[in-house]
C-alpha positions in Angstrom: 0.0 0.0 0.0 1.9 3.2 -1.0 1.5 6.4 1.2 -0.1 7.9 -1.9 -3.1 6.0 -1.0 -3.2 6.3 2.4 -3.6 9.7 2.2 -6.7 10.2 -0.5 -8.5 7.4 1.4 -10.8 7.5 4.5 -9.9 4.5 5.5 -6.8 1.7 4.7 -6.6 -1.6 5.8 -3.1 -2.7 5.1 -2.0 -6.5 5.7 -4.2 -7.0 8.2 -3.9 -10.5 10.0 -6.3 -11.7 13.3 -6.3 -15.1 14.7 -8.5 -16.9 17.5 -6.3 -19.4 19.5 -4.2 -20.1 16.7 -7.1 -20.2 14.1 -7.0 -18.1 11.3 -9.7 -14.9 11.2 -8.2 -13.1 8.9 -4.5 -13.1 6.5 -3.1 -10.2 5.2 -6.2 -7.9 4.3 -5.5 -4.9 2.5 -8.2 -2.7 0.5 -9.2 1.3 0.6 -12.0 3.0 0.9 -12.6 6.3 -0.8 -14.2 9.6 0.1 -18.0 9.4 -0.1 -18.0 5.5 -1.3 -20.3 2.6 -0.5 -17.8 -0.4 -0.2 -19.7 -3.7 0.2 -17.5 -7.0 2.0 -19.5 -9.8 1.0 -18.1 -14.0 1.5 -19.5 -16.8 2.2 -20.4 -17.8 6.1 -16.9 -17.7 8.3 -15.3 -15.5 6.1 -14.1 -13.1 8.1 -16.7 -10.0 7.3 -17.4 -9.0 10.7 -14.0 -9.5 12.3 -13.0 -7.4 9.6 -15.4 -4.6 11.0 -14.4 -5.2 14.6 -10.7 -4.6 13.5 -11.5 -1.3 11.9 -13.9 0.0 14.8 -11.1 -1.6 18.0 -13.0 -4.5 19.2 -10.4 -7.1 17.4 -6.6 -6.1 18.1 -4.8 -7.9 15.2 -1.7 -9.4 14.8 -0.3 -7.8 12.2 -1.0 -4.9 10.3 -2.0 -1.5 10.1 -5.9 0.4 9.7 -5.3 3.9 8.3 -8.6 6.3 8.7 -8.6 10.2 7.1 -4.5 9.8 6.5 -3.3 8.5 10.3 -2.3 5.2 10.7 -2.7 2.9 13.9 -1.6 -0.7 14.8 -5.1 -0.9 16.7 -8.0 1.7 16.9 -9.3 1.5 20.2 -13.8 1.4 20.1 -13.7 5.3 22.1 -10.9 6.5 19.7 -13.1 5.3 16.4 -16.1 6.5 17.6 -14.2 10.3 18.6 -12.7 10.0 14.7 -16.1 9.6 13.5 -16.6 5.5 12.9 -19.5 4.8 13.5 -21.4 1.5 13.9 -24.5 -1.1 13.8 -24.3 -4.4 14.6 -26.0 -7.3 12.9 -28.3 -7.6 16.6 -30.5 -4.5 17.2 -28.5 -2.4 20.3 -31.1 0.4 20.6 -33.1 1.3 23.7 -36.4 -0.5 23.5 -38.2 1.4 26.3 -36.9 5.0 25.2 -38.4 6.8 22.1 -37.2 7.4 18.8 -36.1 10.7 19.1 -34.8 10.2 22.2 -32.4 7.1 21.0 -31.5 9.3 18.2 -30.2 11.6 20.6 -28.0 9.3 22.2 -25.5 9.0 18.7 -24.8 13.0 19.6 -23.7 11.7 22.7 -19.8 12.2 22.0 -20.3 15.4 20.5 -21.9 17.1 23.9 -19.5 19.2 25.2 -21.1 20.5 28.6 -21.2 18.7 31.4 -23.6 17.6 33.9 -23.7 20.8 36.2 -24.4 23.3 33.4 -27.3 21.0 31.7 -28.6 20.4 35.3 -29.0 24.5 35.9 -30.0 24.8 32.2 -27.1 27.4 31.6 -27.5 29.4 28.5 -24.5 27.3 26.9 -25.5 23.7 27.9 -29.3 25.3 26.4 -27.5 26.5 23.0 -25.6 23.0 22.5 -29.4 21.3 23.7 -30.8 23.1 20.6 -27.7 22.0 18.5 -28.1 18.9 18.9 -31.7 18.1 18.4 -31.4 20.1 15.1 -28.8 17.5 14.4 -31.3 14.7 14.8 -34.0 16.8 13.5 -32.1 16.0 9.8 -31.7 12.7 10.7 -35.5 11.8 11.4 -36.1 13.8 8.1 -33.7 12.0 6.2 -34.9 8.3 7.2 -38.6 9.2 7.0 -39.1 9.0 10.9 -41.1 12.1 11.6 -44.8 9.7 12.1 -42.6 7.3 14.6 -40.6 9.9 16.2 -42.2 10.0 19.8 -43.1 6.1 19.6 -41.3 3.2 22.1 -38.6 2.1 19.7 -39.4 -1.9 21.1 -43.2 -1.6 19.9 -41.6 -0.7 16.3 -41.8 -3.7 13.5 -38.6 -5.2 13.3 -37.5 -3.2 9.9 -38.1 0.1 11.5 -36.3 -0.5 14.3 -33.3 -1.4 12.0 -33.7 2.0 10.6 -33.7 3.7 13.8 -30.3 2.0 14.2 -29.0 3.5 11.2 -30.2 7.1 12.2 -28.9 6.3 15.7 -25.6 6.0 13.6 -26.0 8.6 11.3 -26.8 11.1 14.2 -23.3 11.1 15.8 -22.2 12.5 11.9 -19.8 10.2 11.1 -16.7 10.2 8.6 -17.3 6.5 7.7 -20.3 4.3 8.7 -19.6 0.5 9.1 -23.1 -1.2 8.7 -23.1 -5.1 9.6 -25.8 -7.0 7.7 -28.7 -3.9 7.9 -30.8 -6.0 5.9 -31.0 -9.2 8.0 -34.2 -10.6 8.6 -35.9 -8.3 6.6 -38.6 -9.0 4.4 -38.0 -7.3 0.2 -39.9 -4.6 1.0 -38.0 -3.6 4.3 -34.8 -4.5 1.9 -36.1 -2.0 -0.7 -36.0 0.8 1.7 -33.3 0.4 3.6 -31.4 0.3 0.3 -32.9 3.5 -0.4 -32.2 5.1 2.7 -28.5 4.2 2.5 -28.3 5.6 -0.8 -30.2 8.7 0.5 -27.7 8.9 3.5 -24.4 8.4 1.2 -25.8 10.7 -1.3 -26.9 13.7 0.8 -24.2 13.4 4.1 -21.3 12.0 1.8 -20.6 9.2 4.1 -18.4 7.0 3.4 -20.1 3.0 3.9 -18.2 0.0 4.7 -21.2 -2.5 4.8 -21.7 -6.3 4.9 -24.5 -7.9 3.1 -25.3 -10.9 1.8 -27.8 -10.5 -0.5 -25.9 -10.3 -3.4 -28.3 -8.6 -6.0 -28.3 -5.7 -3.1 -24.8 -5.5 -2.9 -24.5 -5.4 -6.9 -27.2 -2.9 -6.9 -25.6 -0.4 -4.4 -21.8 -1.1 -4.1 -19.1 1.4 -6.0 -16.5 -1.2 -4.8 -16.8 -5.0 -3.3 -14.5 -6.8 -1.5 -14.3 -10.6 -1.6 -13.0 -12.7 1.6 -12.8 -16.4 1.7 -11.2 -18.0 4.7 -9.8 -15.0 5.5 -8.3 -14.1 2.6 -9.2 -11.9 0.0 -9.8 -13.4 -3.0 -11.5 -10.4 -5.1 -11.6 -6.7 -4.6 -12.7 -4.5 -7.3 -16.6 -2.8 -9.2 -19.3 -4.7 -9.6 -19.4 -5.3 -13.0 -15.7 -7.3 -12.3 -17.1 -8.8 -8.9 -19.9 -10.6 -10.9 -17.4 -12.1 -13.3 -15.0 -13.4 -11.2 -14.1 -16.8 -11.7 -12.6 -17.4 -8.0 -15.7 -14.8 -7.0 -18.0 -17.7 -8.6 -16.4 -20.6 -7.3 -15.9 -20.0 -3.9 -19.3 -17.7 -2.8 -21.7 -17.9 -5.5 -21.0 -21.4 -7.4 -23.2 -20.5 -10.1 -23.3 -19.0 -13.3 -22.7 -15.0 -13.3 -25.0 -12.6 -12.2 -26.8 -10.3 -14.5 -25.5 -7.4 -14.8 -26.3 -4.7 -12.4 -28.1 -2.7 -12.1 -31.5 -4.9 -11.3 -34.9 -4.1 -11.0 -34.4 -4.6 -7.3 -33.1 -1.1 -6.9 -35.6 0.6 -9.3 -38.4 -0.8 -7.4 -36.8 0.6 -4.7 -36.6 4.0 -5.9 -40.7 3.7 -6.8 -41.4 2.5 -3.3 -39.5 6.0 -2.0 -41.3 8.1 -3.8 -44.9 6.7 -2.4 -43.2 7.3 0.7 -41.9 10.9 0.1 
């Protein structure tokens, strides 16, 4: 990985290497992720997709290599230091607040980015009342930008299961982050959940200019949505590059898909998306 690349990416993952009691996680990973990209890790069950996000974010320490983010390099990121740089994270389990509303578990991603303390919001001081304002207008965009304004004073655990996974994502979104690492968002979903939460990650790339690092293995998704996929298998990369290459891969086809090619993106899966966000507009 030359320095020239480490400093136009947001993030770089250079000969990364993680192993559990002597079994191998992961073997000398390197890819980059650009400024305002949606970069899709996909590989077959065991590959090492979400060990691969715990490294980037500091819950794995590996055992060799480096994760660069905005042109700084570290031997491990530490979970605090990530989130402070602006990585933030879902998790393929739903972590919100079940008995707290919408808004309110919105507000909790602008948690790092309060800056007055206990004291001054306790005698509701003009400052700690300025940030207040701050940083519900922050979530304010948010609730706009997922389509949350109906749900925004209901209990997030009386929520069907694919709104709740978007109040993740805003949760996410609120804190502002510099890169977004989204661990299977669609799981469990049924299409029409799928459908929107595709469109609202386009929407959120596309208007925030976040960068994505996201795992998903519905392939036709990730073909639909991806600027750049990376392949793992055992570990290993085997395939790192657009879609249109991805899909033609032999090694891509023999070790995830096994079948013949995929059409060629994009599908009708993502204009029906793009219909079903317009009824909801």
């Amino acid at each position: 990985m030359t320095e020239g690349a480490v400093s136009t990416s947001v993030l770089v993952v250079d000969g990364v290497a993680l192993s559990f009691q002597g079994v191998r996680a992961l073997a000398d990973v390197t890819f980059a992720v650009s400024a305002r990209e949606i970069c899709a890790i996909i590989g077959p069950n065991g590959a090492g997709k979400s060990s691969m996000l715990n490294v980037i974010n500091g819950i794995y320490k590996p055992d060799a290599g480096t994760i660069a983010f905005m042109g700084a390099k570290y031997a491990r990121m530490h979970p605090y230091l990530a989130a402070r740089l602006g990585i933030g994270r879902t998790f393929q389990n739903i972590a919100l607040f079940k008995g707290m509303t919408v808004f309110d578990n919105l507000l909790t991603g602008r948690a790092l980015a309060t800056r007055t303390n206990f004291l001054q919001h306790a005698l509701r001081t003009p400052t700690a009342r300025r940030e207040e304002q701050r940083q519900r207008g922050q979530v304010e965009k948010v609730i706009d930008l997922l389509g949350l304004e109906s749900h925004r004073n209901a209990i997030v655990g009386k929520l069907p299961y694919g709104l709740q996974k978007r109040v993740e994502l805003g949760r996410a979104l609120a804190s502002a982050p510099k890169l977004l690492l989204l661990d299977e968002p669609m799981a469990g979903m049924t299409f029409e959940e799928k459908q929107e939460m595709c469109r609202f990650i386009l929407d959120a790339n596309e208007a925030l200019g976040t960068a994505i690092v996201l795992i998903e293995h519905d392939v036709m998704i990730v073909m639909d949505i991806a600027d750049h996929i990376v392949v793992l298998d055992s570990g290993r990369i085997i395939a790192d590059g657009v879609p249109d290459e991805i899909q033609t891969n032999r090694d891509v086809i023999d070790a995830y898909l096994g079948v013949a090619p995929l059409p060629v993106a994009p599908s009708d899966f993502l204009r029906q998306a793009k219909q079903i966000h317009v009824v909801l507009d």
